[in-house]
MIDOSE-1310 file (N, C-alpha, C; in nm, 2 decimals, decimal comma, always signed):
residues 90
xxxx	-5,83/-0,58/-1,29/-5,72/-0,52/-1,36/-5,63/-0,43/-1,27; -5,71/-0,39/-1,19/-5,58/-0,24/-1,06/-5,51/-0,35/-0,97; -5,61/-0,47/-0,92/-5,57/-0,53/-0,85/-5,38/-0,58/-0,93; -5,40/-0,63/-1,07/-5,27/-0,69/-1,13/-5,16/-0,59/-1,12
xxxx	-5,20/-0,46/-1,11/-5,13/-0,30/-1,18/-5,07/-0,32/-1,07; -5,15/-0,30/-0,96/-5,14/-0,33/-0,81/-5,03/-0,40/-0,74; -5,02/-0,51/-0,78/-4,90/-0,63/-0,76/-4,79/-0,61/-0,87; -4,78/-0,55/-0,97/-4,71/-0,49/-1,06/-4,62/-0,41/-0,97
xxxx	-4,69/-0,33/-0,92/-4,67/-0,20/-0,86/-4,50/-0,25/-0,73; -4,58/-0,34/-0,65/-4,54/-0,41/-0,57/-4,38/-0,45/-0,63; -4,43/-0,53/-0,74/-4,28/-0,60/-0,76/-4,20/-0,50/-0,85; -4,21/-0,42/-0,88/-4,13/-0,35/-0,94/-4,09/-0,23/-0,79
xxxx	-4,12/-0,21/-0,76/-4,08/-0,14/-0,59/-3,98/-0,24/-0,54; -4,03/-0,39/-0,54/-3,93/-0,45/-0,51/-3,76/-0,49/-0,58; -3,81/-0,49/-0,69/-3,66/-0,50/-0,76/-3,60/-0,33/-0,72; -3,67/-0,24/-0,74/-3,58/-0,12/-0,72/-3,50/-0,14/-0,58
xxxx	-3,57/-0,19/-0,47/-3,47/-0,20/-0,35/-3,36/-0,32/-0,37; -3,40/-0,41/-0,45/-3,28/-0,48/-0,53/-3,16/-0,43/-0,61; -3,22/-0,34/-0,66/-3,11/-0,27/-0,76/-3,04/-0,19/-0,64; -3,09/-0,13/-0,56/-3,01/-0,05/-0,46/-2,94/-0,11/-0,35
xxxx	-2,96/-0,22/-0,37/-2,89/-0,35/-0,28/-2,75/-0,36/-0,38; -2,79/-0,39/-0,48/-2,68/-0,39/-0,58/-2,55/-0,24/-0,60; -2,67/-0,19/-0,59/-2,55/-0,04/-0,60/-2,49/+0,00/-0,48; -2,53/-0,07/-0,40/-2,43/-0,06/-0,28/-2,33/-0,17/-0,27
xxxx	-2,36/-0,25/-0,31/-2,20/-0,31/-0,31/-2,13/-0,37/-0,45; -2,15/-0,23/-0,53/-2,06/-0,22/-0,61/-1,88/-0,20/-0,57; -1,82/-0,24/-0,70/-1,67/-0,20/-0,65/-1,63/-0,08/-0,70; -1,57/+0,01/-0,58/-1,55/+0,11/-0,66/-1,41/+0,21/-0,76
xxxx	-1,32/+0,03/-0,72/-1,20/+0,08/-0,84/-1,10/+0,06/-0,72; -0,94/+0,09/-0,83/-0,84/+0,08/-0,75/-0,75/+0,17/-0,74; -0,69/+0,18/-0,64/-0,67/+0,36/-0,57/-0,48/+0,29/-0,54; -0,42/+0,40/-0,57/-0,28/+0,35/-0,55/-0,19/+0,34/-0,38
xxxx	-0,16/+0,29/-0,37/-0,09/+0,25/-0,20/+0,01/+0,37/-0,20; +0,05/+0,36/-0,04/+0,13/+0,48/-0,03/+0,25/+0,38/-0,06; +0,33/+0,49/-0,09/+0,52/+0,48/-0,12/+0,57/+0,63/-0,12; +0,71/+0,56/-0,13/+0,82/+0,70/-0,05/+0,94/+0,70/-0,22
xxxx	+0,96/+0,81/-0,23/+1,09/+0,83/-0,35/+1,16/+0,92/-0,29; +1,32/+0,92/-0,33/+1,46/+0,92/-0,27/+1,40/+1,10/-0,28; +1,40/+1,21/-0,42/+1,41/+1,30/-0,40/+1,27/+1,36/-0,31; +1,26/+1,47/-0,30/+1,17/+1,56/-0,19/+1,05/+1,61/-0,28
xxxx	+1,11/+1,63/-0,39/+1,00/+1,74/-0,48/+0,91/+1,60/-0,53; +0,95/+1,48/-0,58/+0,84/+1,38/-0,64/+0,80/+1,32/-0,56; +0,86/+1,30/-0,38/+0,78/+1,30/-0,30/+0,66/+1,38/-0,24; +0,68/+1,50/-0,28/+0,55/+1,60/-0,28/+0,44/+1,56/-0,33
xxxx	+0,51/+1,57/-0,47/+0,40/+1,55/-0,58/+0,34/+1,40/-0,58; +0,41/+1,33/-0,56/+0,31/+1,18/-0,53/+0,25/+1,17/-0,40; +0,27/+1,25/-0,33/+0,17/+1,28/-0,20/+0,04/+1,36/-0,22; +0,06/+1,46/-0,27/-0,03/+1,53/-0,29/-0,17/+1,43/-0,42
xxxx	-0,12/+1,34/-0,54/-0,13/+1,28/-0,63/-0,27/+1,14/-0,53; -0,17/+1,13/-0,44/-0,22/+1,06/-0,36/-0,35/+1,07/-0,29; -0,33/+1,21/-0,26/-0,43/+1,25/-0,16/-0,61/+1,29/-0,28; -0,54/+1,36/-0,40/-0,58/+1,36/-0,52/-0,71/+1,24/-0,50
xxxx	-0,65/+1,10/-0,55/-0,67/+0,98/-0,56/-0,79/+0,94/-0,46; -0,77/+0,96/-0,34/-0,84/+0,94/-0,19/-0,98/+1,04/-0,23; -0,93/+1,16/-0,28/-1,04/+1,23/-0,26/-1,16/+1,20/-0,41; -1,12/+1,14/-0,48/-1,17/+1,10/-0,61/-1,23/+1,00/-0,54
xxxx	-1,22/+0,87/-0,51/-1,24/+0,79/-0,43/-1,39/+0,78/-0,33; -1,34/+0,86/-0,24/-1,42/+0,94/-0,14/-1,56/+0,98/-0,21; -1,54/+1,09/-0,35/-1,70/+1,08/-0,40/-1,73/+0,98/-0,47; -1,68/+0,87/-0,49/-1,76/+0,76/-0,59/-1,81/+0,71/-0,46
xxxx	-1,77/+0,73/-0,35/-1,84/+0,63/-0,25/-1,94/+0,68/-0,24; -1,95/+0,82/-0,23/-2,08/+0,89/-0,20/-2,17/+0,89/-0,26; -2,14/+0,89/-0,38/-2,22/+0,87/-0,51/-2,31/+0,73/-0,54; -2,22/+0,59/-0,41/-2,29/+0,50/-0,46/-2,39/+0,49/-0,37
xxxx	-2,31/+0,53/-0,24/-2,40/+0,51/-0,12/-2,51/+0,59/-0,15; -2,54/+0,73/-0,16/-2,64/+0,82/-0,21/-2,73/+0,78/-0,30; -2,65/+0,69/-0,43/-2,77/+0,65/-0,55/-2,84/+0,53/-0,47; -2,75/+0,42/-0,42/-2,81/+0,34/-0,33/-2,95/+0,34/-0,27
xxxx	-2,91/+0,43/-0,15/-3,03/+0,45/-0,05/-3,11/+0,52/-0,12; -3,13/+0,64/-0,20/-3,21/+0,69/-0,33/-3,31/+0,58/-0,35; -3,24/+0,43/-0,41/-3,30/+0,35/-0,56/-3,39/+0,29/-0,42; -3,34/+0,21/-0,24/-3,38/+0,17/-0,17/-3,50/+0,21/-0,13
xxxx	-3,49/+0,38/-0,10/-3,64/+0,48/-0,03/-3,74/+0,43/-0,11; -3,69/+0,49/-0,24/-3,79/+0,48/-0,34/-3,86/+0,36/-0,36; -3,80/+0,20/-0,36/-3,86/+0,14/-0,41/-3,89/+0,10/-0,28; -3,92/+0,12/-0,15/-3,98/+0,05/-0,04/-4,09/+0,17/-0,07
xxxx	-4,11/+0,33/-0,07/-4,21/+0,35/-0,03/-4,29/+0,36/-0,16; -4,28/+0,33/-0,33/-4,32/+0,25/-0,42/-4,42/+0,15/-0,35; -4,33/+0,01/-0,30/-4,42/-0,09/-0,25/-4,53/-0,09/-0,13; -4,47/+0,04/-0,04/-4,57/+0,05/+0,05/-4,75/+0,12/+0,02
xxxx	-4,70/+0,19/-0,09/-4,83/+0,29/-0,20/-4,92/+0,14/-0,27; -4,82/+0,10/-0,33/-4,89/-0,03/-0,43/-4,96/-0,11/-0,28; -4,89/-0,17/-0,20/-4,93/-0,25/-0,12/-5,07/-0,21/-0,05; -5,07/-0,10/+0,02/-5,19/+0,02/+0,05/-5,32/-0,01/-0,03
xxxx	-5,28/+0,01/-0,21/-5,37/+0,00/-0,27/-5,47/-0,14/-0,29; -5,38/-0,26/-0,24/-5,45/-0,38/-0,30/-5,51/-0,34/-0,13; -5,46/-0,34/-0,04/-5,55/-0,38/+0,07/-5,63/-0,28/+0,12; -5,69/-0,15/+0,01/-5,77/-0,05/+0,05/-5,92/-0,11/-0,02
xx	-6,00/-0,11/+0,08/-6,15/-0,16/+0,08/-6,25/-0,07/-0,05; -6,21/+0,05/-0,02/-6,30/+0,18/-0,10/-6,30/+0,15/-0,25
């Protein structure tokens, strides 16, 4: 029975670095291009809107990359614990 728990153990460590394979190459949306308008003041404000945008952007990346490698650690050193266990003699 520890031995099955055991291999359990294993493959669910392994989908977690699956899943974090996955959460890394999620999409993370669409961010507007630069452009120019005739007056100065809505050119401000769509610059700044812009930069807004980039920086919204910027943390979903972090957020994925970070959950990512998170879901990755965890389920390799999961598998390496489970794996340990089936091939420990005691």
């Amino acid at each position: 029975m520890k031995k099955i728990l055991n291999f359990a153990g294993v493959a669910i460590g392994v989908l977690t670095v699956v899943f974090g394979i996955i959460v890394l190459n999620m999409y993370t949306g669409r961010f507007p291009d630069g452009a120019s308008f005739g007056a100065d003041f809505y050119t401000y404000i769509y610059e700044a809107t812009d930069i807004a945008a980039s920086n919204i952007k910027d943390m979903g990346n972090i957020v994925r990359y970070g959950f990512g490698f998170i879901l990755i650690s965890m389920g390799l050193t999961e598998a390496c614990i489970f794996l340990s266990r089936i091939f420990d003699k005691t």
